[in-house]
C-alpha positions in Angstrom: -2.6 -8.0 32.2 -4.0 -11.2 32.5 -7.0 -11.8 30.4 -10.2 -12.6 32.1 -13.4 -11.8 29.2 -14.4 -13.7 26.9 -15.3 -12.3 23.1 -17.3 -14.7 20.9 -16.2 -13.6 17.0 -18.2 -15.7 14.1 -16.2 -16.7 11.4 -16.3 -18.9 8.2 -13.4 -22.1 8.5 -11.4 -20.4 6.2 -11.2 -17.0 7.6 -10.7 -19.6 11.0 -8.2 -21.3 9.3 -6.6 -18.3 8.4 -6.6 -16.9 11.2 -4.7 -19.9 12.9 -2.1 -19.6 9.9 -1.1 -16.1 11.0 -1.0 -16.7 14.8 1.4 -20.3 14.0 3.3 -17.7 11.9 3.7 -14.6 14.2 5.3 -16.6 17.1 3.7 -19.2 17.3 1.1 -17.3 19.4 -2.6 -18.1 19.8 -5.0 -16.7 17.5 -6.9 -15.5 20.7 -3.5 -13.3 20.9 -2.9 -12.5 17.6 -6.4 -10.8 17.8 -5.0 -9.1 21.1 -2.4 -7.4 19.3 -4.3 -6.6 16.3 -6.7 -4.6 18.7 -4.0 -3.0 20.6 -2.7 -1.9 16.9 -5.7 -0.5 15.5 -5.5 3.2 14.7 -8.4 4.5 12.9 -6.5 7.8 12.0 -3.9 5.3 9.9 -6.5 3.6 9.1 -7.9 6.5 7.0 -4.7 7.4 6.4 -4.0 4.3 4.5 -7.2 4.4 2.2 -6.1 7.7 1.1 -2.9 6.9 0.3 -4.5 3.5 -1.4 -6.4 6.4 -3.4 -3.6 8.1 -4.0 -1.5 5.1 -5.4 -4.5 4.4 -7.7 -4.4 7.9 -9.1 -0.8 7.7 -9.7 -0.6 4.2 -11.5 -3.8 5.5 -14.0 -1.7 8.6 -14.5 2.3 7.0 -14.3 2.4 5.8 -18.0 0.8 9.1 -19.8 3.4 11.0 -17.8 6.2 9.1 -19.1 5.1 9.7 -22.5 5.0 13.3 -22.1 8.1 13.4 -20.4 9.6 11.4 -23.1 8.0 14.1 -26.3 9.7 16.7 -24.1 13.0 15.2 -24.2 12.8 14.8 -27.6 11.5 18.4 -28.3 14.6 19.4 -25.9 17.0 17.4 -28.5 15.6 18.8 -31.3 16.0 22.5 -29.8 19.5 21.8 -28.8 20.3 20.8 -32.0 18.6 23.7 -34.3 20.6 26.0 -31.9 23.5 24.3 -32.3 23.4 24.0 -36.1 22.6 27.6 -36.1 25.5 28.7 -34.0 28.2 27.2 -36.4 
């Protein structure tokens, strides 16, 4: 579809810049395509998806290294059981 509006989109020069960076990048296309594609892309569904999951990931890194601890005290609790009952079998 050939493209015949026009969209002015203010911008500082190194959001500009950067934008020129990605389109050279991607192709080389123009940024006026780049910013095509990203429209055509946009899903606000994943978009919300994404933020969750972004939510989710924090939750998981604040919780990761407690839960190797506690998995670690188990295994050792699990050794020490293991080796009472075994001492007490012979």
């Amino acid at each position: 579809m050939a493209a015949g509006e026009r969209v002015v989109v203010l911008m500082s020069r190194a959001e500009k810049a950067a934008l020129e960076a990605k389109a050279a990048s991607a192709g080389p296309i123009s940024a006026g395509e780049l910013i095509r594609r990203a429209v055509e892309a946009y899903d606000e569904q994943a978009q919300t998806e994404a933020e969750e999951l972004k939510a989710l990931l924090r939750v998981l890194a604040a919780t990761h290294a407690e839960t190797l601890r506690q998995l670690e005290r188990a295994e050792r609790k699990l050794d020490e059981t293991l080796s009472d009952l075994a001492d007490a079998g012979r």
